[in-house]
Chimera marker file (.cmm) of the C-alpha trace (Angstrom):
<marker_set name="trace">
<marker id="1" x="109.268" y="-91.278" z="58.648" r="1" g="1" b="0" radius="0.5"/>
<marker id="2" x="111.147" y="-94.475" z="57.808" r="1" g="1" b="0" radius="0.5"/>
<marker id="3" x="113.498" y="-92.329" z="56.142" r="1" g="1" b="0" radius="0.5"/>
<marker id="4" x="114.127" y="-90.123" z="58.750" r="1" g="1" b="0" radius="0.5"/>
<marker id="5" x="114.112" y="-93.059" z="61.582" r="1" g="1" b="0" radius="0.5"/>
<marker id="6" x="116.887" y="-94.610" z="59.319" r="1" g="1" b="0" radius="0.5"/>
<marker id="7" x="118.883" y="-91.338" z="58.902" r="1" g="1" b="0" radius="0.5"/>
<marker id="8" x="119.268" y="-91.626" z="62.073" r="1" g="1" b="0" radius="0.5"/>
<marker id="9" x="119.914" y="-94.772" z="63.276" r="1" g="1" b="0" radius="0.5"/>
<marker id="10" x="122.584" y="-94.797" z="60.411" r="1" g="1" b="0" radius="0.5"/>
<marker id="11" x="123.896" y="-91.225" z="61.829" r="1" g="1" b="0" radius="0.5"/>
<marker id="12" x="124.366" y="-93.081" z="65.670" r="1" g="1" b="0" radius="0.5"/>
<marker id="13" x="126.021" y="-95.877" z="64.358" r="1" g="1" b="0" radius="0.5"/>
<marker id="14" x="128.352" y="-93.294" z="62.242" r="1" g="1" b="0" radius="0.5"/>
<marker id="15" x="129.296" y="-91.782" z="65.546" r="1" g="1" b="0" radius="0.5"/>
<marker id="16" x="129.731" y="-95.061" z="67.534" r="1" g="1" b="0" radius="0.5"/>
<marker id="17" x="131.904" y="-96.719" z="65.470" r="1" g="1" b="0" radius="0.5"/>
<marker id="18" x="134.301" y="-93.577" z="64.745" r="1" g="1" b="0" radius="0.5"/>
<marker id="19" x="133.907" y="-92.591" z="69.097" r="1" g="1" b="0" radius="0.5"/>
<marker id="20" x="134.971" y="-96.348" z="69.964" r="1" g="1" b="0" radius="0.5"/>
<marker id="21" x="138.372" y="-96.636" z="68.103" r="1" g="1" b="0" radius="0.5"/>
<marker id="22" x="141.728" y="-95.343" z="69.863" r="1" g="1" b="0" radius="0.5"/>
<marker id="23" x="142.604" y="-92.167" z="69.386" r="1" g="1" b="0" radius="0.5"/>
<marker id="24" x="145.997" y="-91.662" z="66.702" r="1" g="1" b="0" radius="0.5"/>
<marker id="25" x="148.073" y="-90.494" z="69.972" r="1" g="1" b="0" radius="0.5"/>
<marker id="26" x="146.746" y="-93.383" z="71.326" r="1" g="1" b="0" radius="0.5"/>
<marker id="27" x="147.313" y="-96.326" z="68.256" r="1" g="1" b="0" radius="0.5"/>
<marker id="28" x="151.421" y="-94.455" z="68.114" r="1" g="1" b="0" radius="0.5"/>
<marker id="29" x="151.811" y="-95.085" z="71.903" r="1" g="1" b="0" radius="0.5"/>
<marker id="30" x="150.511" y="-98.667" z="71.410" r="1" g="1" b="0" radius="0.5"/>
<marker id="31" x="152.665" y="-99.600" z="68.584" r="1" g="1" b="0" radius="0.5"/>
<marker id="32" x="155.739" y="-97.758" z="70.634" r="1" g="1" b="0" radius="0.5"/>
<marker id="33" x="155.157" y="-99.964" z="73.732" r="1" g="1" b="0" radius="0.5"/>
<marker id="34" x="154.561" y="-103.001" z="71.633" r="1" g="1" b="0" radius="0.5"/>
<marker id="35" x="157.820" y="-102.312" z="69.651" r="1" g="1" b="0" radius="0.5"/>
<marker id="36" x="159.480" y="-102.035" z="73.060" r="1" g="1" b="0" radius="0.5"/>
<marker id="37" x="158.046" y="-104.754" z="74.381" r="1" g="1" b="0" radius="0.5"/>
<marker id="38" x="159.672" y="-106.848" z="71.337" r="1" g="1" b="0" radius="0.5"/>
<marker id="39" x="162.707" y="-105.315" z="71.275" r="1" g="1" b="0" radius="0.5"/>
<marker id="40" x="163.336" y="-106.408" z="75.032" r="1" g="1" b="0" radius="0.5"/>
<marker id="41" x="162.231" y="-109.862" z="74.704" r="1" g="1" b="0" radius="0.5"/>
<marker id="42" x="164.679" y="-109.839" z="71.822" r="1" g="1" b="0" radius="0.5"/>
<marker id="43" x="167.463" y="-108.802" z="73.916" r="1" g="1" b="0" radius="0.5"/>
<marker id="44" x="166.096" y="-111.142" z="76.673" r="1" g="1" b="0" radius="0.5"/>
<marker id="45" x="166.489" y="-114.518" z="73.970" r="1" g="1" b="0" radius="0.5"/>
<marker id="46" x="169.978" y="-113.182" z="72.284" r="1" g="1" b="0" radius="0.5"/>
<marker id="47" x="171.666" y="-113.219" z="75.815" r="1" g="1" b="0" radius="0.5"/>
<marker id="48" x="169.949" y="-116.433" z="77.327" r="1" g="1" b="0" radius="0.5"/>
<marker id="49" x="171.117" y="-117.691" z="73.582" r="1" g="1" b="0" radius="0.5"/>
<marker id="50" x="174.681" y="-116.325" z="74.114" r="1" g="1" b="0" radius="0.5"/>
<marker id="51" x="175.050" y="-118.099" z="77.936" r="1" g="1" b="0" radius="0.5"/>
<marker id="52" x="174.176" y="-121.491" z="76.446" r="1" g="1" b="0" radius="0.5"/>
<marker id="53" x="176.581" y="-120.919" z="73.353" r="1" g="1" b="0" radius="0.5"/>
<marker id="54" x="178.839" y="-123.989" z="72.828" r="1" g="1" b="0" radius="0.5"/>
<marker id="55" x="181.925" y="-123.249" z="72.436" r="1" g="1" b="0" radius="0.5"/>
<marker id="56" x="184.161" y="-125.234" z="69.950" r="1" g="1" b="0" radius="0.5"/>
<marker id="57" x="186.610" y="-128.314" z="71.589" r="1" g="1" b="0" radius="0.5"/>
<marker id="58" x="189.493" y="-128.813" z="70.443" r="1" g="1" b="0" radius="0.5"/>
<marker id="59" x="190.126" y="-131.322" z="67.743" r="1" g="1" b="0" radius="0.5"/>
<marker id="60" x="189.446" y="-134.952" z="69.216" r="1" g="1" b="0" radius="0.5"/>
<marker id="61" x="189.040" y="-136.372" z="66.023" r="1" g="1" b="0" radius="0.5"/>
<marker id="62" x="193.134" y="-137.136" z="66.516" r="1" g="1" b="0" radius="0.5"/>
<marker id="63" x="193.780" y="-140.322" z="68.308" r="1" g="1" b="0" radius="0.5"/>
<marker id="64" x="196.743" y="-140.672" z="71.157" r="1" g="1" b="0" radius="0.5"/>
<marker id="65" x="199.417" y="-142.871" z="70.397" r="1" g="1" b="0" radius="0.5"/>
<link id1="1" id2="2" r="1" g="1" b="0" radius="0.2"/>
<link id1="2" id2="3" r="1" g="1" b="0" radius="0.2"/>
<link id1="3" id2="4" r="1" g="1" b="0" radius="0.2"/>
<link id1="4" id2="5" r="1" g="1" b="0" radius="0.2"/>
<link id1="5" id2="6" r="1" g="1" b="0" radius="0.2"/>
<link id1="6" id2="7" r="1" g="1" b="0" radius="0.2"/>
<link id1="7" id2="8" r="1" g="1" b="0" radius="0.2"/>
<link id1="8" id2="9" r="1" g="1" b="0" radius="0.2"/>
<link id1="9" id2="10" r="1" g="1" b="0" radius="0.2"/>
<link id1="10" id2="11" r="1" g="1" b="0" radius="0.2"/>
<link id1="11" id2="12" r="1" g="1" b="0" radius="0.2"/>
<link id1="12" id2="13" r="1" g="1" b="0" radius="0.2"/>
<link id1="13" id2="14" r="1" g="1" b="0" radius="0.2"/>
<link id1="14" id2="15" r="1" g="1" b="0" radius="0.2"/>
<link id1="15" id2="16" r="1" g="1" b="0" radius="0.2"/>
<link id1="16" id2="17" r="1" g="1" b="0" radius="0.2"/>
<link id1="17" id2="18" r="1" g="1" b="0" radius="0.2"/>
<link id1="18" id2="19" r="1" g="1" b="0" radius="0.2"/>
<link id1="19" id2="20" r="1" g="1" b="0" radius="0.2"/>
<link id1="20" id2="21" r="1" g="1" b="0" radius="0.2"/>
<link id1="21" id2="22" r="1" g="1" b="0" radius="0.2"/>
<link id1="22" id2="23" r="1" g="1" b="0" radius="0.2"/>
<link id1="23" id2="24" r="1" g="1" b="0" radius="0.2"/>
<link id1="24" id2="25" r="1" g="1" b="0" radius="0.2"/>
<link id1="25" id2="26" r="1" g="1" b="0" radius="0.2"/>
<link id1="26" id2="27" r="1" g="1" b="0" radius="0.2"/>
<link id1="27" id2="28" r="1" g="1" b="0" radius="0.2"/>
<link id1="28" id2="29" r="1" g="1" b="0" radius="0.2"/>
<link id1="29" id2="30" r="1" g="1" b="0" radius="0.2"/>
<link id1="30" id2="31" r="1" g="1" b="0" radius="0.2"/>
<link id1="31" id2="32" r="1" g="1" b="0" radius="0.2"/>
<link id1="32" id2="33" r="1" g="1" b="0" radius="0.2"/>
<link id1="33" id2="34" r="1" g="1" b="0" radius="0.2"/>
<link id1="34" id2="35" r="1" g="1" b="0" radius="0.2"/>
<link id1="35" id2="36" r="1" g="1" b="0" radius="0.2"/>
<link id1="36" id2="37" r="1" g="1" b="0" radius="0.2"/>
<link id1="37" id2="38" r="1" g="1" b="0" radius="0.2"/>
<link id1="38" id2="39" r="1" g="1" b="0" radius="0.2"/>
<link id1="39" id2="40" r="1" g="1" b="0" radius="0.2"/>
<link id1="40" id2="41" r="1" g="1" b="0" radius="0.2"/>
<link id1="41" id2="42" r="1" g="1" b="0" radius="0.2"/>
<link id1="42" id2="43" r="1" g="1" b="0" radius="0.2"/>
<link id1="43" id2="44" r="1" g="1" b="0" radius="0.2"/>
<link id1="44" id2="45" r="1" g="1" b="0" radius="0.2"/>
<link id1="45" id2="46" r="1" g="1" b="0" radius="0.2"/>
<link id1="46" id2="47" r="1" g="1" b="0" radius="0.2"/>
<link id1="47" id2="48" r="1" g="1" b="0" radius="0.2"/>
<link id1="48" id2="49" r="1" g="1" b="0" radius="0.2"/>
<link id1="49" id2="50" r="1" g="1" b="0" radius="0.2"/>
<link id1="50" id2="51" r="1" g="1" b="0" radius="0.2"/>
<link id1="51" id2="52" r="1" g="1" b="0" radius="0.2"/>
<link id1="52" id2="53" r="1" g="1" b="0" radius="0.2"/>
<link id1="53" id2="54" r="1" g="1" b="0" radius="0.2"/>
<link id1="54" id2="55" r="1" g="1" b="0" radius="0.2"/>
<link id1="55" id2="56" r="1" g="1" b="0" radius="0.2"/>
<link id1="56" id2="57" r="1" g="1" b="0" radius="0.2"/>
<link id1="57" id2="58" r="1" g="1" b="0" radius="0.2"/>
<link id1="58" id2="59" r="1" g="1" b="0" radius="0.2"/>
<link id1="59" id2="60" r="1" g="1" b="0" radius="0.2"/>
<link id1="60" id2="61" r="1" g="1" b="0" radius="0.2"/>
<link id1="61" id2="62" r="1" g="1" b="0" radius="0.2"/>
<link id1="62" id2="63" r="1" g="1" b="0" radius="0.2"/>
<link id1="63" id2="64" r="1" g="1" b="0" radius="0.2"/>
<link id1="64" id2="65" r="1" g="1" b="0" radius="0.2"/>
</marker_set>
């Protein structure tokens, strides 16, 4: 009995735990959204990055005479 009571229980918990993860569709649209998702808040940073650029003066290291 105790062998067929743990059969069992370790049967369920077989089927739970392979039922409960995301499907492979599902894991590949995941990682597609989240590689999105990074590529636009890279975009998002390189052009706030590129508005606050400082551009180089010109030479004041020259003094007037």
């Amino acid at each position: 009995m105790k062998k067929a009571s743990f059969l069992l229980f370790f049967s369920l918990c077989v089927v739970c735990f392979t039922k409960c993860k995301p499907a492979a569709e599902d894991r590949v649209k995941m990682h597609e959204n989240a590689n999105r998702i990074s590529d636009s808040i890279g975009r998002a940073i390189d052009q706030a990055m590129d508005e606050v650029k400082i551009q180089p003066a010109a030479d004041t290291s020259k003094k007037a005479k």
